[in-house]
N, C-alpha and C positions, 0 to 999 in steps of 0.2 A: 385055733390051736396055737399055742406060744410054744414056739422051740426053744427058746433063752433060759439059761441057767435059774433065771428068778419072774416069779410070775406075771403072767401078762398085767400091763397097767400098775406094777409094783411102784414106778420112779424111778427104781433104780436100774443104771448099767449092767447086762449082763457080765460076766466074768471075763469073758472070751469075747472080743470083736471080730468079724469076719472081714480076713485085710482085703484088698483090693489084688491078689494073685488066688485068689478062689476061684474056680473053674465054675462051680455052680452059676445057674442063672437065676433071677430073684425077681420076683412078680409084686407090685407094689397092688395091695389093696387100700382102696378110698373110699369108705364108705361113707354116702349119698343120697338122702332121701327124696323121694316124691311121691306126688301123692297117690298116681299109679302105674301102669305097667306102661301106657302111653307116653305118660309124661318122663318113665323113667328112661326110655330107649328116646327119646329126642336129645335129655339132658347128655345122657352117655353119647350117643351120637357125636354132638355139640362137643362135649368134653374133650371125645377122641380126635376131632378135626382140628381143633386149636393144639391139641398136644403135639400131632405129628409135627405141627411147625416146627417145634422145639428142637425135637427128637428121632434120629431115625429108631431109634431102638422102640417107640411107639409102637403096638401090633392092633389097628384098629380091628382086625376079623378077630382077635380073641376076645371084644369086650363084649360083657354081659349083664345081665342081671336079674335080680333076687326079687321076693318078696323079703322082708326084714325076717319073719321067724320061719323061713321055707330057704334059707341061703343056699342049702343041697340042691335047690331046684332051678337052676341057669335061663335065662332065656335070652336069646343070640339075639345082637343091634345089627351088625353087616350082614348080606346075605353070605360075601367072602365065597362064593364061586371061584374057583381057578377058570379062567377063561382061554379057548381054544388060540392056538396059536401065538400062543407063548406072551399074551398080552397083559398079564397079572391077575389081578383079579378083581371083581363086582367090588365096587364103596356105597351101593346103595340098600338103603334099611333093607332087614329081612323080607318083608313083607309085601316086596314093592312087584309091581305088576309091569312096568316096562323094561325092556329088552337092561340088559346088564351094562353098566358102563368097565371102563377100567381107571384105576385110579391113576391120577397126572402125575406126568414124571417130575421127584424134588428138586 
């Protein structure tokens, strides 16, 4: 969905830019192919672990992903457990079978 005054992929600048004193918070999508649901939660993985470097503002337990024409349908790369005792939370794939780690402090 495009919120901008002119339509998605038009070229042109919306009318109105959103300045840098907007309270909103804004979710960058990257769309990203592979060729399937494995290969797509490694690359996102991957994706997410070099990003953090960057970035605190990076939230690896939000990322997800799609088939291409099922976008409505998510499916989670971290397992992103909140872990007892106040120690963060799981950085290991969804799907993972040993005890949870917590992620290393930046």
């Amino acid at each position: 969905m495009c919120e901008s005054r002119t339509p998605c992929g038009s070229g042109r600048a919306p009318s109105r830019l959103a300045t840098t004193t907007d309270a909103r918070r804004w979710v960058i999508h990257l769309p990203v192919t592979a060729a399937d649901l494995m290969r797509a939660r490694i690359l996102a993985r991957t994706a997410a672990r070099v990003l953090i470097r960057f970035s605190t503002r990076v939230e690896p337990g939000g990322v997800t992903v799609s088939a291409e024409d099922q976008q409505d349908v998510r499916h989670w790369v971290f397992y992103d457990r909140l872990l007892p005792e106040g120690r963060g939370r799981c950085v290991l794939a969804v799907d993972h079978t040993s005890r949870c780690r917590p992620r290393p402090p930046r």
